[in-house]
N, C-alpha and C positions, 0 to 999 in steps of 0.2 A: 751557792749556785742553785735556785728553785730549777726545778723540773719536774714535765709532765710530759712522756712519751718522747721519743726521738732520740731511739740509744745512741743509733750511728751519731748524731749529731751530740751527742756525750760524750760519748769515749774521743768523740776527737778534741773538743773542749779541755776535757781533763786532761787527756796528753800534753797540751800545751799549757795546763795549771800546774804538770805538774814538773814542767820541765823549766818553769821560772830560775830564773840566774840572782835569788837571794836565798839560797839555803835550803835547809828544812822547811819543807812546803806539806802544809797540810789542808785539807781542802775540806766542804763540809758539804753537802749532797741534801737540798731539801726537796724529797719528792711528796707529788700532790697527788699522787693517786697513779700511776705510770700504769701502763698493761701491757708491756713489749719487752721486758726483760731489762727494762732501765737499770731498777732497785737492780738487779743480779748481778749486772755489770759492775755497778758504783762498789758494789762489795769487794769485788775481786780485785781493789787495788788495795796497798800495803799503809797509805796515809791518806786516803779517802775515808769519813766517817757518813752516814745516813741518819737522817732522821724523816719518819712520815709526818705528813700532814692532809692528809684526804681532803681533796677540794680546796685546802689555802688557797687563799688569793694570794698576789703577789708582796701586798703591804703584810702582811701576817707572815709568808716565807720570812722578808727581811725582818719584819722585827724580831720574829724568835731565835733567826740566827743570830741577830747583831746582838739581842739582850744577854746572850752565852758566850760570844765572842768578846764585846767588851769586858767582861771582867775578869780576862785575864788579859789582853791585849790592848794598845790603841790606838789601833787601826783596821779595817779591814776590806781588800777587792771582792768584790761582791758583781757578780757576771752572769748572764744569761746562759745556757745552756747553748743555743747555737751560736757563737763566739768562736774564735781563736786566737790569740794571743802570739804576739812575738815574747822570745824569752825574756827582754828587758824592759816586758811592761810593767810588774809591779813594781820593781826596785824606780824605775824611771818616774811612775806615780808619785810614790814615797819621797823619794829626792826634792820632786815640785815644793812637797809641804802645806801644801793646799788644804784648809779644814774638808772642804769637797773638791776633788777635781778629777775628771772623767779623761779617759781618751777617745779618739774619733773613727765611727766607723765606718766601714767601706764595705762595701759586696765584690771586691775586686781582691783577689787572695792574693795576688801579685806583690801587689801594693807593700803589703807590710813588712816583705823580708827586704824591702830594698835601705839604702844609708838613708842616716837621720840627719837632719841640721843640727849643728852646736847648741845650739838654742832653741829653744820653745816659745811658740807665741799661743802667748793665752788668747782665747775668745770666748764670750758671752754664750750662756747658753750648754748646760751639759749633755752627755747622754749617758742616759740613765744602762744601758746596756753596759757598760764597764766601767763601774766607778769605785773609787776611792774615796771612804768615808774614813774620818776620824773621831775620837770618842769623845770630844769636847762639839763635836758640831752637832754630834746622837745629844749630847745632853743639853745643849740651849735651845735646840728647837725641837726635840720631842721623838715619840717614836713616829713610821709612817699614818696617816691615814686608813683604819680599817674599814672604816666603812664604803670605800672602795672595795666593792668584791669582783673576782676574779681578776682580771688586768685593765690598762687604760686607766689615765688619768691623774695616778697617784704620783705620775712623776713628777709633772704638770702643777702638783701641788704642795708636793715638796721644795722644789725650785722658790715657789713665789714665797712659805715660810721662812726658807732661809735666805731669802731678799730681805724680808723683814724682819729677820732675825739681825741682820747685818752680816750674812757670812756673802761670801762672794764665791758663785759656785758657776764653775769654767770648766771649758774641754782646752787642753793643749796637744796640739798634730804630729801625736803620737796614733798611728792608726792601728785599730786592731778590724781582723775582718767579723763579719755580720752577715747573719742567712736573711734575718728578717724573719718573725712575726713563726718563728720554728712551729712552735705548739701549734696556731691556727694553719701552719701548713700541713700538718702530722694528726691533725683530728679527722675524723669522720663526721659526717653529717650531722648527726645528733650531739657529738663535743661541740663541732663548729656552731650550731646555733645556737647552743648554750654563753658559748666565750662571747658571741656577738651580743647576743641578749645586754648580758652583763656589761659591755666595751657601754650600749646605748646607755644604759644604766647610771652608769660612771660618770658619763660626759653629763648628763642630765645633773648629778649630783653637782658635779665640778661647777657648772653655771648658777644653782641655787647658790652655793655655799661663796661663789667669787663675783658674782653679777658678769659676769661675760664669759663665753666658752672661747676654751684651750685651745690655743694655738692660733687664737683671734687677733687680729690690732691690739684691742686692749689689752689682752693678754702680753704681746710683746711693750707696747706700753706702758709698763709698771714697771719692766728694767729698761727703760730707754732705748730700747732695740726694734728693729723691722723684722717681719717672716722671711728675710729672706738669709740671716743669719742661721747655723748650727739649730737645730731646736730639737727640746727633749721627744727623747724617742718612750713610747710604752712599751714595757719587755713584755712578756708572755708568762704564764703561771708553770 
């Protein structure tokens, strides 16, 4: 879980990481530089671990955690900071079997303690806010994009790697809830124009490096999809 600022938006987070219904849950806390008493927080739980990274971008959070996690696991839920989870979402991910597959989020808290259908229906399109990565799908297509700095984009371009990687990367309607965009609502003026800078940055990269910008036609054209389907979300640092 990257994070920058937004304790209350942690501690509730973590409450529901760590009340998962698969066990022995241990969580790993990547903070970017916090100044509210985040770091303080994450310490005072009993299988919560920290590590800093000042300023990481969000492709740099995951890959350092994911390059520590993989090698002793092969799998791992990897979640924004403002998030919350029903108890039976990572065991419910894991079951999918999915190389990638995300749950769907909501801004309606209601929503997710209510019953589930028997079944799941996959759809096109992940989000990147609550996903489930496995260690064969980390190893055919690579770590993320770093040169994506701060947030925006890199999810956008993960997705289209692992189209052409051949993995097939789905949310199934499993909802968890979502603040949305926590960090840019939790910065101050001078954070906020920073993350903005960078968001314009990103998108600028994403179009040199793919000949069309994120979250365009062509962008949903290269998986045979419309805008009007699920589309990746960009998490926050």
């Amino acid at each position: 879980m990257p994070c920058r600022n937004g304790r209350e938006l942690t501690r509730r987070c973590l409450h529901t990481l760590l009340a998962q219904d698969i066990g022995d849950v241990s969580v790993l806390v990547v903070d970017t530089g916090s100044e509210d008493g985040t770091r303080e927080l994450a310490r005072t739980y009993e299988n919560v671990s920290l590590i800093r990274m000042q300023d990481a971008s969000v492709s740099e959070c995951w890959n350092t955690a994911l390059s520590w996690v993989f090698m002793t696991v092969p799998y791992a839920l990897v979640v924004n900071n403002d998030t919350e989870l029903r108890p039976d979402t990572y065991r419910l991910l894991c079951e999918d079997r999915g190389a990638f597959v995300t749950a769907v989020g909501t801004d309606n808290l209601e929503k997710i303690n209510g019953p589930l259908n028997g079944h799941f229906t996959k759809r096109p399109h992940p989000y990147f806010s609550c996903f489930l990565i496995r260690r064969e799908c980390w190893q055919k297509v690579g770590p993320f994009d770093e040169a994506f700095k701060g947030a925006y984009c890199e999810d956008g371009d993960y997705h289209l790697r692992m189209h052409k990687a051949g993995i097939y990367a789905y949310c199934i309607d499993l909802p968890f809830y979502h603040v949305g965009s926590g960090t840019l609502k939790n910065a101050d003026g001078e954070d906020k124009e920073r993350i903005c800078k960078m968001a314009d940055a990103n998108r600028d990269y994403f179009q040199r490096k793919w000949g069309f910008a994120m979250g365009s036609p062509e962008y949903y054209a290269v998986f045979g999809t419309t805008a009007d389907l699920p589309s990746v979300e960009s998490p926050q640092p």
